[in-house]
N, C-alpha and C positions, 0 to 999 in steps of 0.2 A: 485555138485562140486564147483560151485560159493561161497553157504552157507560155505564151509571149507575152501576157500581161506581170503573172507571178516572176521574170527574168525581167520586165522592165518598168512596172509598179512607180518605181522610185523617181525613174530616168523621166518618167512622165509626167509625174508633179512636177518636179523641178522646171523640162519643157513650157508647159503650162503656163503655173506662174510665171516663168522669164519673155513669154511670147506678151502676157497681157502688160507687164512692166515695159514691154519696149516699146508696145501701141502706146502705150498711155504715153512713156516717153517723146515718142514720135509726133504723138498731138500734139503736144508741149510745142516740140521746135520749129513745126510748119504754121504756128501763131506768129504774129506782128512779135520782134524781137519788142523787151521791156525797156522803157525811156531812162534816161540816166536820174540813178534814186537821190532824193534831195528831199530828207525827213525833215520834218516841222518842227518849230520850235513853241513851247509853250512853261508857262513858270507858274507854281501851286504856291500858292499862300505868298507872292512875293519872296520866296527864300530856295524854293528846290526847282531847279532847270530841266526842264524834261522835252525826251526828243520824241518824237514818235511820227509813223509811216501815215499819210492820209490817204495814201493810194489804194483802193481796191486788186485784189487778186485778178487775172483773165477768168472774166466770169466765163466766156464761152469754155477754157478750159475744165471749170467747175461745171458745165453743165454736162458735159460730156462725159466727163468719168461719175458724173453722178447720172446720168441715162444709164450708161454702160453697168454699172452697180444694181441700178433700180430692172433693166433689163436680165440682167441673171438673176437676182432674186425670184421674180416672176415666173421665168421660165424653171426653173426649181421647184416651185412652191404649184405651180399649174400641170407640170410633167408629176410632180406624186399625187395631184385628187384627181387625174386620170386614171394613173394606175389604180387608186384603190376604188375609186367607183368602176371603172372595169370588171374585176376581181365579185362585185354585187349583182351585175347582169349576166344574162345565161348570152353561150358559146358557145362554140366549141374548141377556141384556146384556151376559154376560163374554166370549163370544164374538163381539162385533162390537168389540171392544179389540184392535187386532191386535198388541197384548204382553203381554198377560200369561196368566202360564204357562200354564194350561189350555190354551190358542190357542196358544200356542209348539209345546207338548209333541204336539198332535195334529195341526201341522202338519207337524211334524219326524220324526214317527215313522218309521221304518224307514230316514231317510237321514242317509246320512254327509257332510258339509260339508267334508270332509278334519280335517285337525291344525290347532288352535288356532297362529295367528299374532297379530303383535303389530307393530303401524306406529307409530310413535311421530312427533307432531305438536307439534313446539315454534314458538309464533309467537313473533315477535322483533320489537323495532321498537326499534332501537340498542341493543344488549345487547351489545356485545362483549366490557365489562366480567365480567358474569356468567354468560356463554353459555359457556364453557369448562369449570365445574365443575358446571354441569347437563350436559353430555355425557360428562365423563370419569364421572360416577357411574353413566349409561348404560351405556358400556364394563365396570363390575363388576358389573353384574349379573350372577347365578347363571344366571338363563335370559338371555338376551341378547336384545334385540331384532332383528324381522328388517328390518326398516328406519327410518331415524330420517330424518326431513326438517323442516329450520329454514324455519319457514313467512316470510320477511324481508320486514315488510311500511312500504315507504314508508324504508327505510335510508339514513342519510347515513354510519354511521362504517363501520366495517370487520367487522360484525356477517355478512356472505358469505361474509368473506376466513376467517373466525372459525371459523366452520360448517366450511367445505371443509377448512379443516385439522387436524379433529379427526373426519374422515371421513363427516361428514355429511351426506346432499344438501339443495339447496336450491332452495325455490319460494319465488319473485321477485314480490307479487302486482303488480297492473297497474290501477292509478288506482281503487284503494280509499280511503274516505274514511267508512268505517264499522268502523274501530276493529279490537280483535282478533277481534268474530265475524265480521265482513267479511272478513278477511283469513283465518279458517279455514274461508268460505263458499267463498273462491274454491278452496283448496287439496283441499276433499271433493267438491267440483262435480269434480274432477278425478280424485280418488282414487278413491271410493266406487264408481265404476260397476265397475273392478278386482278388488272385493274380496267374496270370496263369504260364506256366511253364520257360518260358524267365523272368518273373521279380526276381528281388534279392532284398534280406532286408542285409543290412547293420547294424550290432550291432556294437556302438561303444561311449565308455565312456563317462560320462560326464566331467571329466576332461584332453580328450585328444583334441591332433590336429593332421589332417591328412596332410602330402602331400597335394601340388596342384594338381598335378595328377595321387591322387590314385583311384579316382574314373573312368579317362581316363584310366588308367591298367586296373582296373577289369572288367569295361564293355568290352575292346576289348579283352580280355582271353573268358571274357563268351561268345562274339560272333563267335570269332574262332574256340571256343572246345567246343560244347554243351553236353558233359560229364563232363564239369568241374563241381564238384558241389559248390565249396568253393574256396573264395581268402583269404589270410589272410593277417596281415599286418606285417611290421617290424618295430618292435619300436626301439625307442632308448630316451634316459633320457633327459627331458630339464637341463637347463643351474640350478645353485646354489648348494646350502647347503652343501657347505665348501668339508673335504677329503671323507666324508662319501656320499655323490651326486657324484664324482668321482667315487669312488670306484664303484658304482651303471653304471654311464655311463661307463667305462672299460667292466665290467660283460656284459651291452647288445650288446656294440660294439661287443666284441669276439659271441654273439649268433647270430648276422648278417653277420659276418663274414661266421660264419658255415652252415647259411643256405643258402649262394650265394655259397659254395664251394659244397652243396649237390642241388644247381639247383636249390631252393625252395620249394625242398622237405620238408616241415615242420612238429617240433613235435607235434605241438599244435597252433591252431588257438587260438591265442589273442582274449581274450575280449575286448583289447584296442579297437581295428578295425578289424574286418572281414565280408568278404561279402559272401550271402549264396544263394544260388538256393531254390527259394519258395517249388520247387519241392521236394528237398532235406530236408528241413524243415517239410513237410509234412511226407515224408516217415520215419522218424523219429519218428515222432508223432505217427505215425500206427504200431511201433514196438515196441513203450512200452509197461510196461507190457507182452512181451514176449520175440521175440529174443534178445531185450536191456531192462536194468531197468527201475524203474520209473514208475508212471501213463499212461498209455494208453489216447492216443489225447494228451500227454502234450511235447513241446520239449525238454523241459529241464528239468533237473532230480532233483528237489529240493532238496533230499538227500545230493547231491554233495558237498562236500564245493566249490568245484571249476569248475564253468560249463563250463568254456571255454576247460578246457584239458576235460572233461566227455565227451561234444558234442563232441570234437575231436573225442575221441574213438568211440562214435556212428558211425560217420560217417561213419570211417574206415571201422569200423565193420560191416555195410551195402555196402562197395565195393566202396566207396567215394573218387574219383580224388581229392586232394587238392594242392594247390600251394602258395606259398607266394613270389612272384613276390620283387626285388629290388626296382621297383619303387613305390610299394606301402608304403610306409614308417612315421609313426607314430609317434609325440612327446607325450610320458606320463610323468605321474608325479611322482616323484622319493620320498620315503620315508624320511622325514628330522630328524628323530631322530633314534635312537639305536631300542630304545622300539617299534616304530611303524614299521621296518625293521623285530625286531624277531617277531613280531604279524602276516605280510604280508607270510615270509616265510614260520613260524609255520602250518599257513593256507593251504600254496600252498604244502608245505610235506604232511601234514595230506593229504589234498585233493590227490593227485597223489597216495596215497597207497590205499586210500578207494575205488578211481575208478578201482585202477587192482584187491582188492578184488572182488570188484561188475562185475566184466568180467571175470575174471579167467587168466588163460594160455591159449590162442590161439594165432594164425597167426599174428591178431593184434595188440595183447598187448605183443608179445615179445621186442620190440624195447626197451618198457616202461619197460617190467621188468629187460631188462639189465641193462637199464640208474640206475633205484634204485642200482641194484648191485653194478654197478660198481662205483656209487657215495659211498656207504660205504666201500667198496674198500680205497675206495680213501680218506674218512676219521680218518680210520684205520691206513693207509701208513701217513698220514699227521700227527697225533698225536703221530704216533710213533718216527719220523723223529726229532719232536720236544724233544720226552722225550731223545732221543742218545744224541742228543746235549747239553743237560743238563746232563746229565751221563758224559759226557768225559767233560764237563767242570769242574763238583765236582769232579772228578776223576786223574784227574791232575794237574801236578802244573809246571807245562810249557806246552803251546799253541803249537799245532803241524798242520803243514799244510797240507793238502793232497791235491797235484796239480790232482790227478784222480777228486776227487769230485767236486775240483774248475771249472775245464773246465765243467762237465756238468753242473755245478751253470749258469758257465757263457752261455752257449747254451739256459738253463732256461731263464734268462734274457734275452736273445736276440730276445727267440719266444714271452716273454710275451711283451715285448716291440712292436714288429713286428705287433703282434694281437690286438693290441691296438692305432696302427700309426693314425689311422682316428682320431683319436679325441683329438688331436691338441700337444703343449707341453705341459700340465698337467696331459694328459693323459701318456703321454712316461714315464716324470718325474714319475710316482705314481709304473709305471709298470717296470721300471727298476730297481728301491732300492728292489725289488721282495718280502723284509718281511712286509711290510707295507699292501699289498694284500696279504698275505700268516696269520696275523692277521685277513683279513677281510674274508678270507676263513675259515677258522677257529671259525670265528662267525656261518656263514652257515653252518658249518659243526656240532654245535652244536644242530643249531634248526632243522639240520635232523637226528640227535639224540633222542633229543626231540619229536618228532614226529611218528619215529620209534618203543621206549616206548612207548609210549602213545597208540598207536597200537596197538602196541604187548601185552599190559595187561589191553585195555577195557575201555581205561580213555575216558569217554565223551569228543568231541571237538565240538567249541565254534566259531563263525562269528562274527567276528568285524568289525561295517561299522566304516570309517574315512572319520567323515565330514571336506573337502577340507577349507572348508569356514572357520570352525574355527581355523586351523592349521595356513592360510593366516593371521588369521586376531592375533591371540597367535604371532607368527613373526614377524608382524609389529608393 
C-alpha cells in the first residue's frame, strides 16, 4: 500500500482537490440560473457617479460550501483528539506503540531515570559565519545545557576552529554524503547508546537562536510528564531583508499564533530547535526498516528531503506525546532573496508529499493529508479569484461595486491584520493592503504546484545546502 501511495502521492492531491472543485462547481449549476444583472445607480456628494450591485450572492450556494468547509474542519480536528486520547488509554493496539503514553507511563512506573539532561546537537556544514550566535545564546540560557556538540559535517572553512572557541565539542563526521540526517545519524550512532531514558538531545540549527528559557520549558515538561517524548520550538523570523523578510515574519507569526490556539499541539517539530527523549530517539531507530522507513539503527531517514516533518511522523506513528510549548521560542533565519525562498519551499512541498507517500493513510498522517488538500484547495480558489477579477475588468467598461464582497474584503483585512498584530507596525501595515500578501501567496502557491508536478510525474528532486556565510558576506 505504501509502494502505491509513494508512485501516486501527487496524482492524488491533484484528484482530490479537482473532485471537490467540480462538486462545488456542480452546486453552482443545479441552482436557479442568475436574473439578468442591472446594477444601481447612486451619486456621492452630487459630483461622482457610482454604480454598484444590490443583489445578494446564492446564499443557498454559500451555505453549502460553507457546511462542506465547516464539515471537514471538524472532521479533522475530531479524527486527531481521538487519536491522541486513544494513545492515553490502555489496549492492546495502544499498547504494542512503544510511545505512547499509556506504554510509556506503565513502563516507567516506579523508576527513576535520574535528572532530566539536555545534549545539545548542532550540525554544521560551513557555518562559521553564523555558528557563533547560535552558541553564545546557548551560553544564556537560564538552564544551561550539559553538553553542546557541533556536529561539522564535510567542513572546508573554519566552522571547527569556530566551535572549539566558543567551548564547544566537536564531531567530525567521516564520508558522509547524505546531508544533515546523515551527518546526525553518524553522531547518535555514537551518542545514544550513553544516554539513558531521562536525558534528551536537543537538535538545533546552526543558524538559529533560542529563547533564554527554552531550555528551562523543556526540561520542566520533560520532568512533569515522563511520557513526553519531544518538545519543539516556535520560531519566528529575525529582523531584515526588506518586504520579502516581512512577508516571511507575517507567515510564522500567524503559525505561532495557531499553535498556542491548539495548546502546542504541533504539526511538525522544527529542525530549527527541538528537544527529544534519548529514549524516543532509540525507539525510532529500532523501527526502521519496519514499522517506519528508512535503515534499521538509523533515526533519521535520509531518503527525506525533510527530516524534521518525517521524524515528526515517526514519532507520531509510534504513539509519541509531542508539545511545543510558547515559551520555547526560536529566532531563524529567513530567506533574503526570491530564488533562495522558491528553492527552501520547493524543498519543504516535495519533502511533506514524499513523507505521506512513504507512510500512507493512517491515523497519523490524516492531519497531513488534509493540510496538502486543503492547501490546493486553496490554491485553486486563489488563482481563480484572481482570473474573475481580470474577467470583469476586460469585461467592462465602467467599474461596478459590490458592497457584499467589500464587507468580506474588509473582514479579510481585519483577520489578517489581527493575526499578524504581534509583530509590530510593519507587520499590520503589510497585512492590511491584503494584495501585497495575497502576491506572496501566490508565490507559495506556485512552488506547491511545482512540487506537486514534480510528484506526480517522477521528476527527480534535488537538496540544496545554503551556505549562510556566504549569503552574509554577498550582502555586505
Amino acid at each position: 500500500m505504501n509502494r502505491f501511495f509513494q508512485r501516486t502521492v501527487g496524482l492524488a492531491v491533484i484528484l482530490i482537490v479537482l473532485l471537490a472543485a467540480g462538486l462545488l462547481w456542480w452546486g453552482i449549476a443545479v441552482t436557479d440560473p442568475p436574473t439578468l444583472w442591472d446594477p444601481a445607480h447612486a451619486t456621492l456628494a452630487g459630483v461622482w457617479r457610482v454604480l454598484y450591485s444590490a443583489e445578494l450572492p446564492n446564499l443557498g450556494v454559500l451555505a453549502v460550501a460553507l457546511g462542506i468547509a465547516m464539515f471537514m474542519v471538524l472532521f479533522v480536528v475530531i479524527s486527531e483528539r481521538v487519536v491522541a486520547g486513544r494513545y492515553r488509554r490502555a489496549g492492546s493496539e495502544v499498547t504494542k506503540l512503544p510511545l505512547a503514553p499509556r506504554a510509556v507511563m506503565e513502563r516507567t512506573s516506579g523508576v527513576f531515570a535520574g535528572e532530566v539532561t539536555v545534549t545539545v546537537l548542532i550540525p554544521a556544514h560551513n557555518e562559521e559565519a553564523s555558528l557563533p550566535a547560535t552558541l553564545i545564546s546557548l551560553q544564556h540560557q537560564s538552564t544551561p545545557p550539559d553538553r553542546v556538540l557541533v556536529v561539522a559535517d564535510n567542513c572546508t572553512d573554519r566552522t571547527v576552529a569556530v566551535a572549539r572557541a566558543h567551548g564547544a565539542d566537536v564531531f567530525e563526521t567521516v564520508g558522509n554524503t547524505h546531508k544533515k540526517g546523515g551527518a546526525l545519524n553518524q553522531a547518535l550512532e555514537d551518542l545514544l547508546p550513553q544516554l539513558g531514558d531521562n536525558d534528551t538531545v536537543m537538535v538545533m540549527d546552526a543558524d538559529s537562536q533560542i529563547g533564554d528559557d527554552f531550555l528551562t520549558e523543556a526540561v520542566r515538561r520533560f520532568t512533569d510528564d515522563r511520557a513526553l517524548m519531544a518538545v519543539g520550538g516556535l520560531f519566528e523570523g529575525e529582523e531584515g531583508h526588506g518586504i520579502l523578510g516581512q512577508f516571511q515574519r507575517n507567515e510564522y507569526i500567524r503559525y505561532q499564533r495557531e499553535i498556542r490556539r491548539r495548546r502546542g499541539r504541533v504539526f511538525v517539530l522544527t529542525g530549527t530547535a527541538s528537544v527529544f527523549r534519548a529514549a524516543a530517539l532509540r525507539a525510532v531507530a529500532d523501527a526502521r526498516g519496519g514499522e517506519l522507513p528508512g535503515r534499521k539503527g538509523e533515526v533519521y531517514d535520509t531518503f527525506a528531503l525533510t527530516e524534521d516533518n518525517e521524524l515528526t511522523i515517526a514519532l507520531k506513528s509510534l504513539g509519541a506525546l509531542t508539545i511545543s510549548p510558547t515559551r520555547c521560542s526560536v529566532v531563524t533565519e529567513l530567506m533574503p532573496t526570491w530564488r533562495m525562498l522558491w528553492a527552501q519551499r520547493l524543498r519543504w512541498q516535495r519533502g511533506a508529499l514524499e513523507n505521506l507517500g512513504a507512510y500512507g493513510l493512517t491515523p497519523q498522517t490524516l492531519r497531513y493529508w488534509s493540510q496538502q488538500v486543503a492547501i490546493g484547495y486553496g490554491v485553486l480558489a486563489l488563482f481563480s479569484y484572481f482570473a474573475l477579477i481580470l474577467l470583469m475588468i476586460l469585461a467592462m467598461d465602467t467599474w461596478v461595486w459590490f458592497p457584499f464582497w467589500l464587507a468580506i474584503g474588509l473582514l479579510f483585512a481585519l483577520e489578517r491584520t489581527v493575526t499578524a498584530w504581534r509583530g509590530g507596525w510593519r507587520a499590520r501595515v503589510v497585512a492590511l493592503l491584503i494584495f501585497p500578501e495575497l502576491i506572496y501567496d501566490c508565490f507559495l502557491d506556485l512552488a506547491f504546484l511545482k512540487g506537486v508536478f514534480e510528484i506526480a510525474f517522477g521528476r527527480r528532486a534535488t537538496w540544496k545546502h545554503v551556505e549562510h556565510g556566504a549569503v552574509k558576506a554577498a550582502a555586505s
